[in-house]
N, C-alpha and C positions, 0 to 999 in steps of 0.2 A: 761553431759549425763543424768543425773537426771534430769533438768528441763525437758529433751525431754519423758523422761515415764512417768512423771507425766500429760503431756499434753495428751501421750496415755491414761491414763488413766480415764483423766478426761471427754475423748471424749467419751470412754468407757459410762462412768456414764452417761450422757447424754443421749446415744443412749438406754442404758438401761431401763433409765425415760421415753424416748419416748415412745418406747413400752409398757412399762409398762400403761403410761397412754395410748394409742390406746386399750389395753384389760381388761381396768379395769373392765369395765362391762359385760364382759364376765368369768373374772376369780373370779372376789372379793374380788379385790383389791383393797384399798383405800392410796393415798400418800397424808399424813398427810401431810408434810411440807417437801419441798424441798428446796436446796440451792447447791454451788459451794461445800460446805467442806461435806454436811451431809444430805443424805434422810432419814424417816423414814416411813416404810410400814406396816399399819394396814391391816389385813388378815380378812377378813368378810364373813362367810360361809353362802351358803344358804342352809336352812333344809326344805326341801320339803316331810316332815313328821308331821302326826300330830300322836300322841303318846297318847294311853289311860291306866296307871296302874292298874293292878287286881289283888285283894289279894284274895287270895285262896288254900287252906290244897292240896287239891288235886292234885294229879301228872298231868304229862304234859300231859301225854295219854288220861285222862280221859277228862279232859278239854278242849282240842280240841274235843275228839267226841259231849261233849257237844254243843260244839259250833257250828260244823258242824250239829246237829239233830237239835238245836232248829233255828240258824242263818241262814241256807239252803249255808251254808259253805262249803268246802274242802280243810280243813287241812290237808295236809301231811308232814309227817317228814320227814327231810333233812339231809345232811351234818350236825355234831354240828359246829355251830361258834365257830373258833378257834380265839383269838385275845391274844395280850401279854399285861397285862394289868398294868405290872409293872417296874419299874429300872431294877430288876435283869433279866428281860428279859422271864421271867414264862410263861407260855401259860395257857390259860385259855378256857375252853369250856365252850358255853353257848347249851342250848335244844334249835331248830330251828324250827321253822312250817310254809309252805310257802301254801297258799291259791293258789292252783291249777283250782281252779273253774274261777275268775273274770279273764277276758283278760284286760280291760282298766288299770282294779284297782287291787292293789296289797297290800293284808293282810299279814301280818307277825306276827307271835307272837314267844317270846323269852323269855326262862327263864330269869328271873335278876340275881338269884344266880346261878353261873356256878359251877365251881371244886372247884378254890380258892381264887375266887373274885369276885365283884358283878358288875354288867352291869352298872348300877347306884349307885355309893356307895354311893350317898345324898338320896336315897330312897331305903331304907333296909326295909322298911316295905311292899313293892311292892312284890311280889313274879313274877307275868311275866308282859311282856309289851306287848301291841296289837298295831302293827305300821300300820298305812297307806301309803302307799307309793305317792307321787303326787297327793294331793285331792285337787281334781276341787269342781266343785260345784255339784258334785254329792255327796259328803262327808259331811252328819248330825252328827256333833259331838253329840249334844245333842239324837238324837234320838238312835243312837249305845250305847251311855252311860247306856240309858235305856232299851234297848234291853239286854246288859250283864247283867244287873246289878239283870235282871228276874231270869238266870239263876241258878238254885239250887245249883251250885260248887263255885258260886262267892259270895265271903264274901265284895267286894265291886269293885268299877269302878271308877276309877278317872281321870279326865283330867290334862296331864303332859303338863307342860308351861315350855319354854326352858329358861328362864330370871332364875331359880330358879337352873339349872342345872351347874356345872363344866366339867362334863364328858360328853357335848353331843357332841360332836365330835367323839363319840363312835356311833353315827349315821352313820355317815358316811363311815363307811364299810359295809353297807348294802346294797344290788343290788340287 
């Protein structure tokens, strides 16, 4: 009776690999190596963000007005992002500001230090992050760069590269 659930099983695996490879490129999924005794599946995110860091003294309030007067913006405050950023299961709030203005394109900016953890704990010198959401080719890194960077509240503007990050999968609860 064991050789016969093993054969279920094995059928199982298969059917599983099948699917799996029919939605790789849909999900992002990649199957490293396959065989009878043993799969193993690399998980490949796509971040359809491009992320700019701003360090600045200033509270969040202020900072979006700036950005809204000088960027021709509409920052408004949201819900705080609640995420659980640790083992012991802690909740953590981040400040939220969702660009109300752009219909195509969607700005976000978010505190990095939240209650009791930081958004990015490999860039603690960040204070918020300005997210793009889905940038086409209407998205000038360079030119946004320099547009902030005018602003009197920003001590600087920096382009975030995701190869340098741990935690960016912390992306991905953002909608």
């Amino acid at each position: 009776m064991v050789a016969g659930r093993d054969f279920v099983s094995a059928r199982f695996i298969l059917l599983v690999l099948l699917f799996l490879r029919c939605w790789q490129k849909h999900v992002g999924l990649k199957i490293v190596s396959s065989s009878m005794s043993r799969s193993v599946l690399k998980i490949r995110y796509e971040y359809p963000f491009e992320v700019i860091g701003i360090v600045s003294g200033a509270k969040d309030y202020r900072l979006c007005h700036c950005i809204n007067k000088e960027l021709k913006m509409n920052f408004c405050r949201v819900n705080d992002l609640q995420m659980v950023m640790n083992r012991q299961g802690d909740e953590t709030s981040f400040s939220f500001f969702k660009d109300e203005n752009q219909e195509p394109e969607k700005f976000m900016l978010i505190g990095n230090k939240g209650s009791n953890a930081w958004f990015f704990p490999e860039i603690k010198n960040v204070d918020y992050l300005f997210v793009a959401c889905d940038p086409g080719n209407w998205f000038d890194m360079d030119e946004m760069l320099q547009r902030l960077r005018k602003l009197e509240v920003i001590g600087g503007a920096y382009e975030i590269t995701y190869d340098r990050l741990k935690s960016k999968e912390n992306l991905l609860f953002l909608n």
